[in-house]
Every structure is written in structure tokens, then in C-alpha cells.
C-alpha positions in Angstrom: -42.8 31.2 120.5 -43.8 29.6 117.6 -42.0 30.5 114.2 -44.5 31.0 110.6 -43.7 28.9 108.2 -45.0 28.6 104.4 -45.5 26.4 102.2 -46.9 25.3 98.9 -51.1 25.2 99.0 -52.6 21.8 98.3 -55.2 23.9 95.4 -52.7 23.9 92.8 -50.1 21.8 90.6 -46.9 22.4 89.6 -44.3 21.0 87.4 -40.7 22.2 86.1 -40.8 22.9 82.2 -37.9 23.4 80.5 -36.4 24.6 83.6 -39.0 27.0 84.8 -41.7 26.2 87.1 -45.3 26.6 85.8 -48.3 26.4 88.9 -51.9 25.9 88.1 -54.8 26.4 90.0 -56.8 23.3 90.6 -60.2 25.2 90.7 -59.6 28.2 88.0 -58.3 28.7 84.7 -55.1 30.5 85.7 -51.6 29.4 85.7 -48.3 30.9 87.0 -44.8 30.6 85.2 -41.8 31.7 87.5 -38.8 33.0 86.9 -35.0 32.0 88.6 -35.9 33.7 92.2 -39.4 32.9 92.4 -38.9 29.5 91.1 -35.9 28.2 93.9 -38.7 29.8 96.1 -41.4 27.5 95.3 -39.5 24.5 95.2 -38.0 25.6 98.6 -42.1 25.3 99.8 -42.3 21.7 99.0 -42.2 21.4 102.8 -42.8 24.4 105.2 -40.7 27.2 105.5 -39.7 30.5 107.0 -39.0 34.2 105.3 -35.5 33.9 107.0 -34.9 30.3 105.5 -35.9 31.5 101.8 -34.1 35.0 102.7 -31.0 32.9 103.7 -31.2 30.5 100.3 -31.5 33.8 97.9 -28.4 35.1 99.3 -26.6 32.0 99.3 -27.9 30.9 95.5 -27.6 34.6 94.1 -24.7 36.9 96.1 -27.5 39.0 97.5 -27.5 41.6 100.3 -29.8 40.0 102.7 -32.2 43.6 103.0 -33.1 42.9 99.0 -33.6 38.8 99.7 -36.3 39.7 102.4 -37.9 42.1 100.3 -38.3 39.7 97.3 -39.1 37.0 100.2 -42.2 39.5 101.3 -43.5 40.2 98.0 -43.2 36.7 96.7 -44.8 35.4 99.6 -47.6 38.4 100.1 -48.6 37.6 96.0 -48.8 33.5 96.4 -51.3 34.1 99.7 -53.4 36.7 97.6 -53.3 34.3 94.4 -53.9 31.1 96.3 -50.8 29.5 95.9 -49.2 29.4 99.2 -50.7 28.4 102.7 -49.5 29.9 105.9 -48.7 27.2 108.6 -48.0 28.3 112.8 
């Protein structure tokens, strides 16, 4: 059984600015700034990984009940696959 893993997409840039991460698609005019969560998030997908990995890291980096970590996990990930700025790997 194989385990699906995310990661950042190869159609955008990114760069931390000031401490917050700012994403830009290569082929549109739209960029993404990120706040604390979603920004340990995206650096997490610098190489692939798993909603139970990032789950695990949000409750080890902020104290959070794991239920609320998957949730954000979800939505983070369900938003960066609609905007183009996360690839889903098998």
C-alpha cells in the first residue's frame, strides 16, 4: 500500500521575507504570503510529504490537539492543489 505524499509544485517560486514565506506563480500574476502554520507547512514540502507527517510537525511546533492539525493539514493542502501550488505524488 502506497502512502500520498505532497509536495511543493515545480510552477512556482518561493522565498522567506522577513520571516514569512511569499509563493509566486511562475505562469500568472498571483502571489501567496503565509502565515506561521501555513508557512512550517510549505517549507515542510520542500521534499514529499504526508498529512500525518505535517499533522505530526503542527502538533509538535504549536501544542495542538492532533483533530485541529489534520484539519488545518486538509485545508491547507485542499487550497495549494486548487491554487496550483502543491503536487500530489503516489
Amino acid at each position: 500500500m502506497s502512502t500520498v505524499k505532497f509536495s511543493q509544485s515545480n510552477s512556482v517560486y518561493s522565498k522567506k521575507i522577513d520571516g514569512k514565506w511569499v509563493v509566486l506563480k511562475k505562469n500568472g500574476g498571483h502571489y501567496y504570503s503565509f502565515n506561521d502554520t501555513a508557512g512550517l507547512l510549505w517549507e515542510s514540502l520542500k521534499k514529499p510529504m504526508s498529512n500525518q507527517n505535517m499533522s505530526d510537525l503542527l502538533v509538535k511546533q504549536f501544542g495542538i490537539d492532533l483533530k485541529t492539525a489534520k484539519e488545518d493539514v486538509e485545508e491547507f493542502i485542499e487550497d495549494g492543489i486548487k491554487d496550483g501550488l502543491i503536487t500530489q505524488k503516489v
